[in-house]
C-alpha positions in Angstrom: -60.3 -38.5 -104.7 -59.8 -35.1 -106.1 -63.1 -33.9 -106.1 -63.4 -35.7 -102.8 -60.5 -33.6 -101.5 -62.1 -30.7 -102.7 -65.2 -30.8 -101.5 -62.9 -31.4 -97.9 -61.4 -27.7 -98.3 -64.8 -26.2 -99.2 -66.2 -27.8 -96.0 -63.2 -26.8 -93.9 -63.7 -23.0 -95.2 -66.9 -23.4 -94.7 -66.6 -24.3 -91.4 -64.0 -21.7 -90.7 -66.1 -19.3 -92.0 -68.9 -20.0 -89.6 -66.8 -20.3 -86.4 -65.4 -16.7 -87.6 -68.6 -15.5 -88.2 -69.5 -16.7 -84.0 -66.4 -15.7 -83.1 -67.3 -12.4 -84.5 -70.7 -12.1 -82.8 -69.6 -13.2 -79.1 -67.4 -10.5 -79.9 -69.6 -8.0 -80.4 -71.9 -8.9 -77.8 -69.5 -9.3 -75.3 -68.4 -5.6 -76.6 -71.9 -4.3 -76.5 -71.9 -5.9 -72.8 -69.0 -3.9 -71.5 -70.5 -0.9 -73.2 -73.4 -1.0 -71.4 -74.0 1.5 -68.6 -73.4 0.8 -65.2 -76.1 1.5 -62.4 -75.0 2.6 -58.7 -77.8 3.3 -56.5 -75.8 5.6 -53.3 -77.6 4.7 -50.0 -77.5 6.9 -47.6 -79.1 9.8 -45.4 -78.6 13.6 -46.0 -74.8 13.2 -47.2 -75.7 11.1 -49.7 -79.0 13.5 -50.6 -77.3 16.3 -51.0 -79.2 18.7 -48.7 -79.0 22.1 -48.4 -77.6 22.1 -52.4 -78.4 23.4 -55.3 -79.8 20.3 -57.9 -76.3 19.1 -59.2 -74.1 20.0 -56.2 -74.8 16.9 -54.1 -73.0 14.0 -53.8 -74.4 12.1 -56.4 -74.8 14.3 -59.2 -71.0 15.4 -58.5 -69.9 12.0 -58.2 -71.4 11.0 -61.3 -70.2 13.6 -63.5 -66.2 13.2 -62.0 -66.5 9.5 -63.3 -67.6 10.6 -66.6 -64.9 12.7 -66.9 -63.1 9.9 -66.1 -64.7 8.0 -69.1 -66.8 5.7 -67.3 -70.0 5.4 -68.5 -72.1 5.0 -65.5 -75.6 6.8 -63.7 -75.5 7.4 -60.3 -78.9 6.8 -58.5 -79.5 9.5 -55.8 -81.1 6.9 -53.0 -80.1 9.3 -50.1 -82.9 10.6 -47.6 -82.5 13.0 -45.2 -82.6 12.2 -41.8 -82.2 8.6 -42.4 -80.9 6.3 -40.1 -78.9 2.8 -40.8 -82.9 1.0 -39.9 -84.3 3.6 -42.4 -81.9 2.1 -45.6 -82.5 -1.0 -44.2 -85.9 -0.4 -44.8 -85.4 1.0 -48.8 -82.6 -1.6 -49.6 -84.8 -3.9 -50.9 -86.9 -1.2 -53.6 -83.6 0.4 -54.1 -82.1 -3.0 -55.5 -84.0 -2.3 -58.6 -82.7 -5.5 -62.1 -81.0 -2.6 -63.6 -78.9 -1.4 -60.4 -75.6 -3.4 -60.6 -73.7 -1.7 -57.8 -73.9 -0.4 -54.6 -72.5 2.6 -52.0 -73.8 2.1 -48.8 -72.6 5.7 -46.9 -75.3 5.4 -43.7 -74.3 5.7 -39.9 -74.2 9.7 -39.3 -77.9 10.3 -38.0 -77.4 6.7 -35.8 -74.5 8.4 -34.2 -75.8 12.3 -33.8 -78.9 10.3 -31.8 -76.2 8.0 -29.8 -77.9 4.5 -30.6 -76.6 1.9 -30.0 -73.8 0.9 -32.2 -74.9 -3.0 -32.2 -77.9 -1.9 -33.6 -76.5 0.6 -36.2 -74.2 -2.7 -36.9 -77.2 -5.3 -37.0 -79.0 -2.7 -39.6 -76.1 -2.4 -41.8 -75.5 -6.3 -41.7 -78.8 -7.0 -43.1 -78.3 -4.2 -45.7 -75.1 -5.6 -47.2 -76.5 -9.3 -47.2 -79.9 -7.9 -49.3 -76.8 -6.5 -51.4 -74.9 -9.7 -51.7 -78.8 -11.7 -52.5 -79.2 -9.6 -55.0 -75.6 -10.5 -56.5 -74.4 -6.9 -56.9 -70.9 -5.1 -56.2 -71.0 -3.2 -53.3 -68.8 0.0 -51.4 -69.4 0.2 -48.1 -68.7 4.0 -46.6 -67.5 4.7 -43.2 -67.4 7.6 -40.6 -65.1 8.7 -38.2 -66.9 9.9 -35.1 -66.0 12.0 -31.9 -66.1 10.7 -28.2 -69.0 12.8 -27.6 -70.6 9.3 -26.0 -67.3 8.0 -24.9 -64.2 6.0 -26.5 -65.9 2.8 -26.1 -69.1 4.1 -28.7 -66.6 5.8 -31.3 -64.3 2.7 -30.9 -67.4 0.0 -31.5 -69.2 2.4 -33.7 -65.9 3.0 -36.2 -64.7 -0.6 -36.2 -68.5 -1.9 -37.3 -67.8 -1.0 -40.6 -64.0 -2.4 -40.8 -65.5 -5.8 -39.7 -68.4 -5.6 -42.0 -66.2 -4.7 -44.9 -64.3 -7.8 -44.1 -67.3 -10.0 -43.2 -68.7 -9.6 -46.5 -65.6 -9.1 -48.3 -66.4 -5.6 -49.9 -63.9 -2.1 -50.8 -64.2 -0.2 -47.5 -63.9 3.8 -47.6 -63.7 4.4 -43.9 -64.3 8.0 -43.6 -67.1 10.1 -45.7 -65.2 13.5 -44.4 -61.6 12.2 -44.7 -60.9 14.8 -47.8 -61.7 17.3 -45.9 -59.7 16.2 -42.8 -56.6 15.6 -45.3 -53.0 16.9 -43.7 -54.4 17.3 -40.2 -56.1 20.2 -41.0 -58.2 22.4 -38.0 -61.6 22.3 -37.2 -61.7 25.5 -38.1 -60.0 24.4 -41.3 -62.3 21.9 -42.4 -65.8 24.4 -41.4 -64.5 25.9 -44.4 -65.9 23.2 -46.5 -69.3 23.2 -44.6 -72.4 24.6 -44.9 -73.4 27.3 -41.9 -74.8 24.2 -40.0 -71.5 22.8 -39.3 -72.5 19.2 -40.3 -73.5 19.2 -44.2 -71.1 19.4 -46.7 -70.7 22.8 -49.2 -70.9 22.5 -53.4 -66.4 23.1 -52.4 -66.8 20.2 -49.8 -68.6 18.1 -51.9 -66.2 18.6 -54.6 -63.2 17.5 -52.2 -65.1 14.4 -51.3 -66.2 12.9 -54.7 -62.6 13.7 -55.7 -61.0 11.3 -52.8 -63.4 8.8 -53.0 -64.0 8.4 -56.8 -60.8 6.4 -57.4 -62.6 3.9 -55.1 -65.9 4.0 -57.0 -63.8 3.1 -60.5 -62.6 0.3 -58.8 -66.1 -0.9 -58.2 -67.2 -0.5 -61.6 -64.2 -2.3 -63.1 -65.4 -5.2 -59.9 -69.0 -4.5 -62.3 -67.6 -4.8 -65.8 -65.6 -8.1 -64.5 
């Protein structure tokens, strides 16, 4: 019995041994997991592109580098084009959801609005972009604008609320103005050209700066949503 009893406490350490051994190696792995980079591709049009910037001013570049200061450990995917409309990124969603992207800012709407089309549409577009999002099982931040009346209340009303109800639809963090840094404090138009470039409709390297600080707070959120 003794050297059955024995033989019982060598198996038992033996045993204990090997689940701390997998207990040790889920650990790691699951460290080496949350480690891992995270990849958000920014959709969007000029904004997004950083046009009229020197390489590193933009959006992107600026954004990525705030959250690394922040100690996240992520790359931000420049998927902005100039010019594009909400049907253009609806048109790049699909090449832009590369396996290695895990999150997405959608920022797309201004160019729909500077042509007036048709909110529904610019809504319809957007729709499908988020649902190729939520196929493709990634995070996503969806970025808003507010607009003038320069078509009427009715078109800044319909055209501002498409992306409150979308947000909602699909369940998603909402940032409902791309420019709302630079509007902070009910500051003048003449205030806010300050941060523009000469065209009056582009974001400065100083305007950049003001947006990628506002809105960075909501991008760690979605990479904590990421690392969940």
């Amino acid at each position: 019995m003794g050297a059955a009893f024995g033989r019982g406490v060598r198996t038992g350490y033996g045993a204990m041994r090997v689940l701390r051994n997998l207990s040790g190696a889920v650990l790691l792995t699951m460290t080496a997991a949350h480690a891992e980079t995270v990849t958000i591709a920014a959709l969007g049009d000029s904004l997004t592109a950083g046009y009229g910037l020197d390489q590193g001013q933009g959006f992107a570049p600026q954004l990525e580098q705030w959250l690394r200061d922040q100690g996240a450990d992520v790359t931000i995917v420049n998927a902005g084009v100039s010019g594009d409309t909400t049907a253009g990124g609806l048109s790049r969603v699909e090449w832009t959801l590369t396996p290695e992207v895990d999150g997405l800012i959608i920022a797309l709407g201004g160019n729909d609005y500077l042509r007036g089309l048709d909110p529904s549409v610019s809504r319809a577009n957007l729709d499908a972009i988020l649902a190729a999002g939520q196929e493709a099982g990634v995070e996503m931040l969806l970025v808003g604008l507010a607009v003038g009346t320069n078509y009427g209340p009715a078109f800044k009303r319909d055209f501002e609320a498409m992306y409150v109800e979308l947000a909602e639809q699909y369940d998603i963090a909402l940032y409902p103005d791309m420019f709302a840094a630079l509007r902070a404090g009910g500051e003048t138009q003449e205030a806010v050209r300050r941060f523009m470039q000469a065209d009056g409709i582009h974001p400065g390297a100083d305007g950049v700066e003001a947006i990628v600080a506002d809105i960075g707070p909501v991008v760690l959120d979605l990479i904590e949503d990421i690392r969940e």
